[in-house]
C-alpha positions in Angstrom: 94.7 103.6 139.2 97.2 101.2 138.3 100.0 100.9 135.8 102.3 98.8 134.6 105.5 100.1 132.8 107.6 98.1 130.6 111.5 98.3 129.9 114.2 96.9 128.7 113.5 96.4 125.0 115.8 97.6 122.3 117.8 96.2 119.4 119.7 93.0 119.6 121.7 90.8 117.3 120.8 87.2 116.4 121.7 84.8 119.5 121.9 87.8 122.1 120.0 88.6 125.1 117.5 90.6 126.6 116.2 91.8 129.7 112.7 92.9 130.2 111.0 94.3 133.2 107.5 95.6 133.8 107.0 97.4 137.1 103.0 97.7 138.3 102.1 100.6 140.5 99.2 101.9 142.2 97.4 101.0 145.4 97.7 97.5 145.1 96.8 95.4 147.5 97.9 92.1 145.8 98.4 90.6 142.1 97.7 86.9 141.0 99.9 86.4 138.4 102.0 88.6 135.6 103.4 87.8 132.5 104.8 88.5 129.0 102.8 88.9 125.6 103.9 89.3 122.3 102.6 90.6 119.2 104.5 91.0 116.1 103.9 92.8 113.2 100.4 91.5 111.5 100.1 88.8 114.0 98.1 88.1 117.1 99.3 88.8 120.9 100.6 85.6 122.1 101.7 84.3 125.7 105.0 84.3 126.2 105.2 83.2 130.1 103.0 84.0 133.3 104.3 83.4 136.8 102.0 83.4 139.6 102.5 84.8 142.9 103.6 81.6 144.7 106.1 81.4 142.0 104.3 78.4 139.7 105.7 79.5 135.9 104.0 78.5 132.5 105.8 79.0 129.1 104.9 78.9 125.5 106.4 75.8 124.0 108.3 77.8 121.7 110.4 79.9 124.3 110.8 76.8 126.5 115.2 76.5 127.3 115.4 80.4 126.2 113.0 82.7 128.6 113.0 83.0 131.9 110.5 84.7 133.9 110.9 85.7 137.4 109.1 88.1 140.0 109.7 90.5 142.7 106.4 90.3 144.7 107.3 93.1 147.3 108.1 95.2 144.0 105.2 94.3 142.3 107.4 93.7 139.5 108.4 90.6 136.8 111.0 90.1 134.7 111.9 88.3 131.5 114.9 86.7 130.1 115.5 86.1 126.9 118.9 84.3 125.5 119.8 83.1 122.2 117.4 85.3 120.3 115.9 84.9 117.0 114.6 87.4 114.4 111.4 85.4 114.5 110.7 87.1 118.0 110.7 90.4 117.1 107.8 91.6 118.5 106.1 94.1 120.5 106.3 92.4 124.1 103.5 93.0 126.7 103.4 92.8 130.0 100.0 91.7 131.8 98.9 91.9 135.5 96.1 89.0 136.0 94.0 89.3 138.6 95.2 92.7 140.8 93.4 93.2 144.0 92.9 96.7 144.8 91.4 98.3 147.5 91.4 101.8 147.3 88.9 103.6 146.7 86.6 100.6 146.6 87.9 96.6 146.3 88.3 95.6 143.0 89.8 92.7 141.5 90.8 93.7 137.6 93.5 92.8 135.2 95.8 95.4 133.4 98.1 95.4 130.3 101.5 97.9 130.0 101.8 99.7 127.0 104.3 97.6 125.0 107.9 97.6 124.3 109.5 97.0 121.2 112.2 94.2 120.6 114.0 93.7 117.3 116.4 91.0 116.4 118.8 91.5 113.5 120.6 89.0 111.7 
């Protein structure tokens, strides 16, 4: 079974930063790409960024200059950074695994989603 585990989220003021991190474990044998959603309140889950594992990155226009996302492949693990915040990103941020090879018990190729963590921006 894998799992992803988010962290990193918490309470920030307007034109802070943040770090997120999301950490997939398991019996993996390899993942194509991992990213960030986001989903705030009464609002649909929208990509944030994806990196893939050769280290191409794609961005939502709106975070472009203020997110960066990076990965750890031997950690199985990506990050996101976010400067000069807004409140209009408060959200609930996801983190997705795309494409995660595993092989054990059987091969299976499968994508998985963490279970959220929360960021707030106050002005």
């Amino acid at each position: 079974q894998v799992q992803l585990v988010e962290s990193g989220g918490g309470l920030v003021q307007v034109g802070g930063s943040l770090s997120l991190s999301c950490a997939a474990s398991g019996s993996i044998f390899s993942i194509d790409a991992l990213g960030w959603y986001r989903q705030a309140p009464g609002g649909q889950r929208d990509l944030v960024a994806t990196i893939f594992s050769g280290g191409a990155t794609n961005y939502a226009d709106s975070v472009k200059g203020r997110c960066t996302i990076s990965r750890d492949n031997a950690k199985n693990t990506v990050y996101l950074q976010m400067n000069s915040l807004k409140p209009e990103v408060t959200a609930v941020y996801y983190c997705i695994a795309l494409g995660v090879v595993t092989r054990i018990p059987e091969y299976k190729v499968k994508d998985y989603w963490g279970q959220g963590t929360q960021v707030t921006v106050s002005s």
